[in-house]
C-alpha positions as CSV (number, residue, x, y, z in Angstrom):
1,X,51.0,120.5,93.2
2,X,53.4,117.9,91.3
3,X,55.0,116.6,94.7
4,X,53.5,115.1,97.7
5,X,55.6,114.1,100.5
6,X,53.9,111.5,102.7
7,X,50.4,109.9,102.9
8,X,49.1,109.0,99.7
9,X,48.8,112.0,96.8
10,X,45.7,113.6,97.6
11,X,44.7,111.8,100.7
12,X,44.5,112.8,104.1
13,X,47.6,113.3,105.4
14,X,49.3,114.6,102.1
15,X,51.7,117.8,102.5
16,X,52.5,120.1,99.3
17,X,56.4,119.7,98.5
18,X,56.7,123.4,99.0
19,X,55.8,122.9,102.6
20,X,57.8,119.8,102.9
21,X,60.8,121.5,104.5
22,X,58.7,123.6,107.2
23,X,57.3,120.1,108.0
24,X,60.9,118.3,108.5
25,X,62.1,121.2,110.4
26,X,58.9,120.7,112.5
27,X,60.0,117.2,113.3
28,X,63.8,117.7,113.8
29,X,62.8,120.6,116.4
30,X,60.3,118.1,118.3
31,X,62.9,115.3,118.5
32,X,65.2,117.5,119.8
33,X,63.0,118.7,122.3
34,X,62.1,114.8,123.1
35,X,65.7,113.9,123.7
36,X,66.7,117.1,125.8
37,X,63.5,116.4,128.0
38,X,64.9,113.1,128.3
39,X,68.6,113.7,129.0
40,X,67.1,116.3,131.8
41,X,65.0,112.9,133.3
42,X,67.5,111.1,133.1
43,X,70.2,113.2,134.5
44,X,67.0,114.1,137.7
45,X,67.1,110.6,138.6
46,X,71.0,110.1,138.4
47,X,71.5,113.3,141.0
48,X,68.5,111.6,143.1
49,X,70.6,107.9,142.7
50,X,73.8,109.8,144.4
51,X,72.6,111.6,147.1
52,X,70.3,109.2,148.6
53,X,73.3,106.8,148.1
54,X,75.7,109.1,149.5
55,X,73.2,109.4,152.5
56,X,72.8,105.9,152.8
57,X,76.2,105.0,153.5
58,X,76.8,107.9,156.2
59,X,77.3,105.8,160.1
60,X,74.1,107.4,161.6
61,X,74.9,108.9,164.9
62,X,72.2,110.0,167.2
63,X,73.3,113.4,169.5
64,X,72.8,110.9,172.6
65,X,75.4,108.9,170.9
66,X,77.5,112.0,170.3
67,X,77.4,112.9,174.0
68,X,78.4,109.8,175.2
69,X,81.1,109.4,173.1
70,X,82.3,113.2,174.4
71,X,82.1,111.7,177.5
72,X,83.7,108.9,177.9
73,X,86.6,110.6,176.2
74,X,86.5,109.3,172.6
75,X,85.5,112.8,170.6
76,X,87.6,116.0,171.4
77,X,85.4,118.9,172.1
78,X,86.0,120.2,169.0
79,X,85.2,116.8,167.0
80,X,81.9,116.8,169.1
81,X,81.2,120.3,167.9
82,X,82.0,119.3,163.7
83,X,80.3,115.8,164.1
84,X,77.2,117.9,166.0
85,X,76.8,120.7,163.6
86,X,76.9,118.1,160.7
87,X,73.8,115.6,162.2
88,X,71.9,119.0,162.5
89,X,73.0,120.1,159.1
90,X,71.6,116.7,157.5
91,X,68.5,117.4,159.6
92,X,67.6,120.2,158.3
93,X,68.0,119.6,154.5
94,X,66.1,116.7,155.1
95,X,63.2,118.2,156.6
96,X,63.5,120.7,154.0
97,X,63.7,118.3,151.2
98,X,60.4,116.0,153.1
99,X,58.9,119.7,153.0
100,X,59.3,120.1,149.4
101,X,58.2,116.8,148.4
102,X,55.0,116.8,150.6
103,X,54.5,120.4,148.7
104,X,54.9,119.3,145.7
Protein backbone atom coordinates (compact mmCIF):
# COMPACT_ATOMS: atom_id res chain seq x y z
CA UNK A 1 0.00 0.00 0.00
CA UNK A 2 2.36 2.97 -1.20
CA UNK A 3 -0.70 5.39 -1.81
CA UNK A 4 -3.43 6.58 0.41
CA UNK A 5 -6.01 8.82 -0.82
CA UNK A 6 -7.69 10.75 2.02
CA UNK A 7 -7.58 10.69 5.86
CA UNK A 8 -4.19 10.45 7.15
CA UNK A 9 -1.92 7.15 5.88
CA UNK A 10 -2.97 4.51 8.07
CA UNK A 11 -5.70 6.18 10.00
CA UNK A 12 -9.19 5.80 10.06
CA UNK A 13 -10.65 6.86 7.17
CA UNK A 14 -7.63 5.98 4.79
CA UNK A 15 -8.60 4.20 1.32
CA UNK A 16 -5.93 2.01 -0.65
CA UNK A 17 -5.05 3.85 -4.03
CA UNK A 18 -6.25 0.84 -5.89
CA UNK A 19 -9.68 1.41 -4.53
CA UNK A 20 -9.38 5.12 -4.97
CA UNK A 21 -11.34 5.14 -8.31
CA UNK A 22 -14.30 2.82 -7.07
CA UNK A 23 -14.47 5.50 -4.26
CA UNK A 24 -14.64 8.70 -6.72
CA UNK A 25 -17.06 6.97 -8.86
CA UNK A 26 -18.97 6.39 -5.62
CA UNK A 27 -19.12 10.07 -5.09
CA UNK A 28 -19.77 11.37 -8.60
CA UNK A 29 -22.87 8.75 -8.71
CA UNK A 30 -24.19 10.23 -5.23
CA UNK A 31 -23.88 13.82 -6.39
CA UNK A 32 -25.63 13.13 -9.32
CA UNK A 33 -28.32 11.50 -7.64
CA UNK A 34 -28.37 14.76 -5.08
CA UNK A 35 -28.73 17.18 -7.91
CA UNK A 36 -31.48 15.05 -9.99
CA UNK A 37 -33.45 14.71 -6.60
CA UNK A 38 -33.18 18.34 -6.47
CA UNK A 39 -33.94 19.44 -10.06
CA UNK A 40 -37.21 16.96 -9.50
CA UNK A 41 -38.07 19.30 -6.04
CA UNK A 42 -37.52 22.00 -7.55
CA UNK A 43 -39.32 21.51 -10.77
CA UNK A 44 -42.59 19.84 -7.99
CA UNK A 45 -42.82 23.17 -6.49
CA UNK A 46 -42.57 25.19 -9.85
CA UNK A 47 -45.67 23.06 -11.44
CA UNK A 48 -47.40 23.60 -7.81
CA UNK A 49 -46.40 27.72 -8.21
CA UNK A 50 -48.35 27.69 -11.78
CA UNK A 51 -51.43 26.04 -11.24
CA UNK A 52 -52.43 27.43 -8.06
CA UNK A 53 -51.45 30.79 -9.77
CA UNK A 54 -53.28 29.95 -12.76
CA UNK A 55 -56.30 29.13 -10.36
CA UNK A 56 -55.98 32.08 -8.52
CA UNK A 57 -56.51 34.55 -11.18
CA UNK A 58 -59.64 32.62 -12.66
CA UNK A 59 -63.13 35.37 -11.97
CA UNK A 60 -64.86 32.78 -9.65
CA UNK A 61 -68.38 32.39 -10.65
CA UNK A 62 -70.80 30.57 -8.54
CA UNK A 63 -73.69 28.44 -10.78
CA UNK A 64 -76.28 30.96 -9.02
CA UNK A 65 -74.25 33.55 -10.60
CA UNK A 66 -74.26 31.67 -13.90
CA UNK A 67 -78.12 31.39 -13.87
CA UNK A 68 -78.69 34.79 -13.30
CA UNK A 69 -76.52 35.96 -15.81
CA UNK A 70 -78.54 33.33 -18.42
CA UNK A 71 -81.35 35.02 -17.34
CA UNK A 72 -81.18 38.28 -17.57
CA UNK A 73 -79.86 37.75 -21.06
CA UNK A 74 -76.04 38.24 -20.66
CA UNK A 75 -74.75 34.44 -21.43
CA UNK A 76 -76.15 32.60 -24.65
CA UNK A 77 -77.36 29.17 -23.75
CA UNK A 78 -74.54 27.81 -25.15
CA UNK A 79 -71.91 30.15 -23.16
CA UNK A 80 -74.00 29.02 -19.95
CA UNK A 81 -73.43 25.49 -20.96
CA UNK A 82 -69.20 25.97 -21.57
CA UNK A 83 -68.93 28.42 -18.54
CA UNK A 84 -71.13 25.54 -16.49
CA UNK A 85 -69.33 22.47 -17.48
CA UNK A 86 -66.00 24.39 -16.66
CA UNK A 87 -66.93 25.54 -12.74
CA UNK A 88 -67.92 21.69 -12.39
CA UNK A 89 -64.76 20.65 -14.16
CA UNK A 90 -62.54 22.78 -11.60
CA UNK A 91 -64.69 21.23 -8.94
CA UNK A 92 -63.93 18.11 -9.44
CA UNK A 93 -60.13 18.19 -9.80
CA UNK A 94 -60.14 20.02 -6.82
CA UNK A 95 -61.88 17.72 -4.74
CA UNK A 96 -59.85 15.14 -6.26
CA UNK A 97 -56.61 16.88 -5.68
CA UNK A 98 -58.03 17.85 -1.62
CA UNK A 99 -58.59 13.92 -1.77
CA UNK A 100 -55.16 13.11 -2.60
CA UNK A 101 -53.58 15.43 -0.32
CA UNK A 102 -55.73 14.44 2.81
CA UNK A 103 -54.48 10.72 1.59
CA UNK A 104 -51.32 11.32 1.33
Amino acid sequence: MDHVVGGWPGGAGAIPADQAGAFEAVIWMAGLVLVLILATATLAWFRGHLRRSRSASRTNFSLDDLRRMRDRGDLTAAEYERLRAAIIDDFGAASQAARKNGAA
